[in-house]
C-alpha positions in Angstrom: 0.0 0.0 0.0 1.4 3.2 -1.0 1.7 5.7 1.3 1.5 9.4 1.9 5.5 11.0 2.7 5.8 13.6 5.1 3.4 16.7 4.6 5.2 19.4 4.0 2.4 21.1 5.7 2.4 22.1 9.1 0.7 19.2 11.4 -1.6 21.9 12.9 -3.0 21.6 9.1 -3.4 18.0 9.2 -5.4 17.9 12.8 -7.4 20.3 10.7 -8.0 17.8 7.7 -8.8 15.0 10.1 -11.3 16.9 12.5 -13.0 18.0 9.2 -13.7 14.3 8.8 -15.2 13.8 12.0 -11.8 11.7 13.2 -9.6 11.5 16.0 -6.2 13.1 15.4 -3.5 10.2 15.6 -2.3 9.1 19.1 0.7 12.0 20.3 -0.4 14.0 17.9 -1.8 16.5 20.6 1.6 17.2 21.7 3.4 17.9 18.1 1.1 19.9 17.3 3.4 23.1 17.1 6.5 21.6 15.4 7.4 22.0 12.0 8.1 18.5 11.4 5.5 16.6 9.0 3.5 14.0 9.7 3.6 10.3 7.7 -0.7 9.8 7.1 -1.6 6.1 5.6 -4.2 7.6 2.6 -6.1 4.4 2.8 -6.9 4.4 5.8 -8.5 8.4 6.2 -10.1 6.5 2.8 -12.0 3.7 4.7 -12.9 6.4 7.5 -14.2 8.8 4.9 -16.6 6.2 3.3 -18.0 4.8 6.3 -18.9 8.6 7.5 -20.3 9.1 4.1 -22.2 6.1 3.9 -23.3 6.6 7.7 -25.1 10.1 6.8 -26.6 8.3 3.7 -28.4 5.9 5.6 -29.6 8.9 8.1 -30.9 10.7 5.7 -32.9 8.1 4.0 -34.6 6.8 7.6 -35.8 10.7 7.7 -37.1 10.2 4.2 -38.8 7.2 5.3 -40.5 8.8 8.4 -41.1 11.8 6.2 -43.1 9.8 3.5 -45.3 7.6 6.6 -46.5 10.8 7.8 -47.5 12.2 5.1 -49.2 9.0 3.3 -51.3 6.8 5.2 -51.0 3.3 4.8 -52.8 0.9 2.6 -54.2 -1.2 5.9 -55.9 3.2 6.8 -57.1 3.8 3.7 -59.0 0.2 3.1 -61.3 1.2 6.3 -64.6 2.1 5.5 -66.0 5.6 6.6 -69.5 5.6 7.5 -72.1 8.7 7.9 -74.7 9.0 10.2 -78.0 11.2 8.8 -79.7 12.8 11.5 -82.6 13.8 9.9 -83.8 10.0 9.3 -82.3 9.2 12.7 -83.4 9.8 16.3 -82.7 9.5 20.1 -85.2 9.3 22.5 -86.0 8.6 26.0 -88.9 7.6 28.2 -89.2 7.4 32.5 -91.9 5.6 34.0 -93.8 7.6 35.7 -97.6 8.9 37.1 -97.7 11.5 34.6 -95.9 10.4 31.0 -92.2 11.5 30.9 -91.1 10.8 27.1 -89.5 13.0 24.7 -86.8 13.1 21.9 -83.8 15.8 21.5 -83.5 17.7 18.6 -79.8 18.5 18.5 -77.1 16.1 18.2 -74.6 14.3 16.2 -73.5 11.0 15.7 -70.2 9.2 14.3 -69.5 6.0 13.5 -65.8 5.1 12.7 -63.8 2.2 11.7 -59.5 1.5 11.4 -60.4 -1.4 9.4 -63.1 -3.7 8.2 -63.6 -5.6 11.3 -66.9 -4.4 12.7 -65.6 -4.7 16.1 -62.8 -1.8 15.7 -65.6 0.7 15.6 -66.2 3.6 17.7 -69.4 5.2 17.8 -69.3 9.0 19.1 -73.0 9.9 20.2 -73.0 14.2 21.8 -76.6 15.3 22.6 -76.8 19.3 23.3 -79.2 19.0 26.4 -81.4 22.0 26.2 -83.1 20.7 23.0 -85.2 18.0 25.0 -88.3 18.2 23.3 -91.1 16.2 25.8 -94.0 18.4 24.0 -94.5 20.4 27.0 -93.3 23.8 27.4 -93.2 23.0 31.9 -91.7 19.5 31.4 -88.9 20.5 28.9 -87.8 23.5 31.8 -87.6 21.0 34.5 -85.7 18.6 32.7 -83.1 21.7 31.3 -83.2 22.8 35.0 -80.4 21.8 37.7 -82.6 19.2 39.1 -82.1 17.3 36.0 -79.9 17.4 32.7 -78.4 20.7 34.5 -77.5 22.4 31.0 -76.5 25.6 31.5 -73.3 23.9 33.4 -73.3 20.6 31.7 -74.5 21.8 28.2 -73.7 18.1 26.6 -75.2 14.6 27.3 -72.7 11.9 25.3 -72.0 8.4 24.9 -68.6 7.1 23.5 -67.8 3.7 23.3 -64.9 1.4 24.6 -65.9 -1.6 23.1 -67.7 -3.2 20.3 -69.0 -7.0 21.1 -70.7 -9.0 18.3 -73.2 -11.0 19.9 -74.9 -12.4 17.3 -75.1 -12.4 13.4 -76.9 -8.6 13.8 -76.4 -7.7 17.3 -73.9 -6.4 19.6 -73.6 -4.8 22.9 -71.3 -1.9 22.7 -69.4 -0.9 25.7 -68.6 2.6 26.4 -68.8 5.7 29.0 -72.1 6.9 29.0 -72.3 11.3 30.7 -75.3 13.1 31.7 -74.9 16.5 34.2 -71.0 16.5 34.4 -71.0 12.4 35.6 -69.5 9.9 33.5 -70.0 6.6 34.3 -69.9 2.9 32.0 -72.6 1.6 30.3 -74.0 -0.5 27.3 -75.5 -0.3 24.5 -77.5 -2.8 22.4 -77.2 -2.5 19.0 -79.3 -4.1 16.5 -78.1 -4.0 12.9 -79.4 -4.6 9.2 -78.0 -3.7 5.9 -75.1 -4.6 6.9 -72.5 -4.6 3.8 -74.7 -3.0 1.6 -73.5 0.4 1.9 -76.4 1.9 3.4 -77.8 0.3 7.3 -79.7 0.9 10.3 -79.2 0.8 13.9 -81.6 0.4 16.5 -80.0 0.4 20.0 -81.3 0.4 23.6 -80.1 1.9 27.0 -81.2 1.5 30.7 -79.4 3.6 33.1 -80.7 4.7 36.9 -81.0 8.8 37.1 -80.2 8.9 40.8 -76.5 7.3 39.3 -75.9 10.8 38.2 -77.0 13.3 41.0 -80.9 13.6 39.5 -82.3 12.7 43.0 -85.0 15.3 42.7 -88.9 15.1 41.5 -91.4 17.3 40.0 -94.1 18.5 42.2 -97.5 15.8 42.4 -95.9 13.5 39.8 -94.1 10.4 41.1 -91.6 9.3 38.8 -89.0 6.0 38.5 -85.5 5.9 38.3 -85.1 3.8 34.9 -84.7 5.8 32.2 -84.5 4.1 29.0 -83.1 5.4 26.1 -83.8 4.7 22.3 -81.2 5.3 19.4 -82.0 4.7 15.8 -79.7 5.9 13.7 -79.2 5.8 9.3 -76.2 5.1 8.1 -74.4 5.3 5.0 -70.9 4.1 4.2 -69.4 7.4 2.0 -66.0 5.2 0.7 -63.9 1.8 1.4 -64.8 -1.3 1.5 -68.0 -3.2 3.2 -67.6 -4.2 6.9 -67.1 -7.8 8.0 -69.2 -8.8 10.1 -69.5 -12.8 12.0 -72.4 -14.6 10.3 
């Protein structure tokens, strides 16, 4: 192997060149470093040391590239999940509370979502938020109570919601979906049972069912000469339509 003679460059130069590289000066070179005298370099071997940096920052900047290019396009497992819309106005959510006097109604604001990372039916998450103060019983005196404190509370708690935890098939259209069900500021678990059709034909409908004890959530109170239960059961039917991917499996 050929090698370099003596530099006839200072050696303050050469501790230049190899810091430049991102190399160690050679050992006892710290202590020549103000002579005159040159200093015998093998080329080779600042060679090797040169390629491995190089191909070291190569390899660094194409893991970045690879980061870079998963952020910005989501993979083909994302994109084959089907995305669903929920139509409010051919859906509904009601409820009903036994009780001497009738205690029904419906609400007239809210929104639904129903969403999916893949085709399994049981990676769904369904996102219900009800805004409180439209409760719509048909009376005027009924819908104030049930806005007041006493009740749904909405001035402070201006949002009833339900957002699952858990999807359970249960049978070839059913499930019972698990999730955290809030009413007046208290969040507590509950279920819901779904039952499905239309299932994989782009368009479906889902009929669900709720029973959860008011006095669970701080609505301890009454209204004045009308005895009323603690069940409350609660009614979803919602329409949905699947806007892009690909149909939803689903256990037969």
């Amino acid at each position: 192997m050929r090698e370099i003679a003596r530099y006839p460059c200072h050696s303050r130069d050469v501790a230049d060149f190899a810091f430049s590289l991102g190399l160690d000066p050679p050992i006892g070179f710290a202590s020549s470093l103000g002579a005159a005298d040159g200093l015998k370099l093998t080329a080779a071997t600042y060679r090797r040391k040169f390629v491995s940096i190089r191909s070291t920052l190569s390899t660094m900047r194409l893991a970045v590239l690879c980061v870079l290019a998963s952020a910005m396009f989501p993979s083909s497992s994302r994109a084959q999940a089907p995305t669903f819309k929920i139509t409010t106005e051919d859906s509904s959510i009601k409820f009903a509370v036994k009780a001497s006097v009738a205690i029904n109604g419906t609400f007239d604001k809210w929104d639904a979502t129903l969403t999916f990372t893949s085709t399994d039916v049981t990676t769904g998450v369904l996102d219900i938020k009800i805004q409180a103060d439209s409760v719509n019983t048909g009376s005027g005196m009924k819908n104030g109570k049930l806005k007041g404190k006493d009740f749904f509370n909405a001035d402070q708690d201006p949002l009833i919601t339900f957002l699952s935890k858990k999807i359970v098939q249960t049978g070839p259209t059913t499930f019972d979906v698990q999730g955290d069900f809030t009413i007046r500021g208290a969040t507590k678990p509950q279920t819901l049972t779904l039952t499905v059709s239309g299932v994989g034909t782009g368009t479906g409908d889902i009929h669900g069912t709720m029973v959860f004890d008011r006095k669970d959530y701080g609505m301890n109170k009454g209204i004045p000469f009308v005895h009323i239960g603690d069940s409350v059961d609660v009614t979803v039917d919602l329409h949905g339509k699947r806007i892009s991917g690909p149909p939803l499996v689903v256990k037969q």
